[in-house]
Each structure stands twice: as structure tokens, then as C-alpha cells.
N, C-alpha and C positions, 0 to 999 in steps of 0.2 A: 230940693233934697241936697243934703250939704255931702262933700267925699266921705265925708264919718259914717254915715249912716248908709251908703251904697259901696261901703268895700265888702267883698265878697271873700270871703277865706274854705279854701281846699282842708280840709284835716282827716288825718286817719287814727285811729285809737286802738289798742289792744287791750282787748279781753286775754288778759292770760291767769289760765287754767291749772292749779294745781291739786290733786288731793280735795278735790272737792269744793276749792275757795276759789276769789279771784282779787288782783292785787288791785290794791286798790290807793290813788297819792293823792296827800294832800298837797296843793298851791302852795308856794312859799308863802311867808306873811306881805314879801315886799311886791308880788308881783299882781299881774291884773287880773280882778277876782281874788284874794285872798283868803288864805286858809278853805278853801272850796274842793271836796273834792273831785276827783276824776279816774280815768281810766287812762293810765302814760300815752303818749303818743305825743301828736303835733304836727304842725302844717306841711303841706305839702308843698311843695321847692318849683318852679315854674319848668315844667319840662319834665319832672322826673314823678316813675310812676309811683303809684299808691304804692304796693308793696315795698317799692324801696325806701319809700318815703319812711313809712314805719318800722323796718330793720332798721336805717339809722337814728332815728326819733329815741328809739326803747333801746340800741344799743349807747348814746349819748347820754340817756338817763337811768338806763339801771345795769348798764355795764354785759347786758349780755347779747347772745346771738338767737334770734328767734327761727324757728323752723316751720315751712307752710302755713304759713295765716291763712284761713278761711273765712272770705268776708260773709259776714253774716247779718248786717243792718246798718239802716243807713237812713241819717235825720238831718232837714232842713229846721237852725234856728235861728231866729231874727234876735240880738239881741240889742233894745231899742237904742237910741244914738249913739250907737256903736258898731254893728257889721253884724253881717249874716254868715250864719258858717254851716256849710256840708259837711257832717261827719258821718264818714264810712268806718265802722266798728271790726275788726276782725276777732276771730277767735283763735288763741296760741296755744297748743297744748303742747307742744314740744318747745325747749331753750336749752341751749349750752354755756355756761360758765354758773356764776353764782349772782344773783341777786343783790346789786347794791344801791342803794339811794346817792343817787350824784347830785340829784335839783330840785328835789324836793321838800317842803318841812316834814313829814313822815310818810312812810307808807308802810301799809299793814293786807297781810294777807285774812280775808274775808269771807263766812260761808254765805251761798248767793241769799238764805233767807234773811241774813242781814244789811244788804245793802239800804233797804229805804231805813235806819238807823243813821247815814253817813248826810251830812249837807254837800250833794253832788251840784256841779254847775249845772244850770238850766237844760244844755242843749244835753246833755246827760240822761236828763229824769226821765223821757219816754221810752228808753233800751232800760233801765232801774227796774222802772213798773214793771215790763214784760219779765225782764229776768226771775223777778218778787213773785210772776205768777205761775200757772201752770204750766206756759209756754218752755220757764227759763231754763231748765235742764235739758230740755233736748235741742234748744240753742247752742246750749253749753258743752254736747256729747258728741 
């Protein structure tokens, strides 16, 4: 097994909540996975915990300050000659400042029966489904 396919990555993601939507960014074109998209967030930093990881992740990419994330799901994805990644999903429903796209090619606020509509990255689509079903609103409340 070569180091490509055995590196393991930490990642945390926000669900954030507003008005009944959730935000939702596309990948840029130039980076890994493109135009795919996802829920903001991003790896987590060696030593530093989830929570913090994701205040700076979402305040580095949409410029604000998130309040009590509550983790609410959390998926192992192997993506092949590539790396496996743990993502722990939080849910935001409180933020302070405004909403801005800093690294993303777009992002758009979403109502949750439209996500399976969007091409979400892989390790994504299992928290999508459930959101898509019966489950997703009390996920989401």
C-alpha cells in the first residue's frame, strides 16, 4: 500500500442553518475534486480540536463567526488512490457577521429537499441522503 492511499485526514464540516436552507459551496475549478460540491469546512490542524478547527476553517472561508456547533454526524470515506477521510458534520444555526465567498467558485443557500439536485463530493452523499429523507429536519432543528 503506497503513502497515497494510507494517509488518513481529520475533517469537520458545517451544516449551517438558515431560514430553512443550508449553505451549500462549490470547489473551485482549479482545486482537488473540482467544481464538486460540499458543506464549508476543512481538515483538522494536528493538535487542535474539532470545534476549533471548524470556527477557523468557516471563518477563513466565508468570513464569519460561527456559534455552538453541534455535532450531529460523522462518516468514514475511502477515497481510492487517494486517502480516507473522517468527517464529523456539525450543525450552525447561530453566525455573526455577513456571509462572504472568500475560496470558493460559488456558493448558494439551499432548501434541504434540494440537495440530492447538487454533485456533492463522495464522502458527502451519505449525511445528503439522510438530510433528503425523513430524518433531515430534525437533524437540522
Amino acid at each position: 500500500m503506497s503513502d497515497a492511499i494510507a494517509k488518513h485526514i481529520e475533517v469537520v464540516a458545517a451544516l449551517i442553518v438558515q431560514d430553512g436552507r443550508l449553505l451549500v459551496c462549490q470547489r473551485h475549478e482549479t482545486s482537488e475534486f473540482p467544481l464538486k460540491w460540499e458543506f464549508p469546512g476543512g481538515k483538522v490542524e494536528p493538535s487542535e480540536e474539532r470545534e476549533d478547527a471548524l470556527t477557523r476553517e468557516i471563518k477563513e472561508e466565508l468570513a464569519i463567526e460561527i456559534h455552538d456547533p453541534v455535532k450531529i454526524f460523522n462518516h468514514r470515506h475511502f477515497y481510492p488512490e487517494a486517502f480516507e477521510v473522517n468527517i464529523d458534520f456539525f450543525r450552525v444555526t447561530r453566525f455573526s457577521g455577513n456571509v462572504r465567498n472568500r475560496v470558493f467558485q460559488q456558493i448558494c443557500w439551499v432548501p434541504v429537499g434540494e440537495l440530492t439536485k447538487f454533485d456533492f463530493l463522495e464522502g458527502d452523499l451519505p449525511l445528503v441522503a439522510i438530510l433528503a429523507g425523513p430524518e433531515g429536519e430534525r437533524l437540522l432543528s
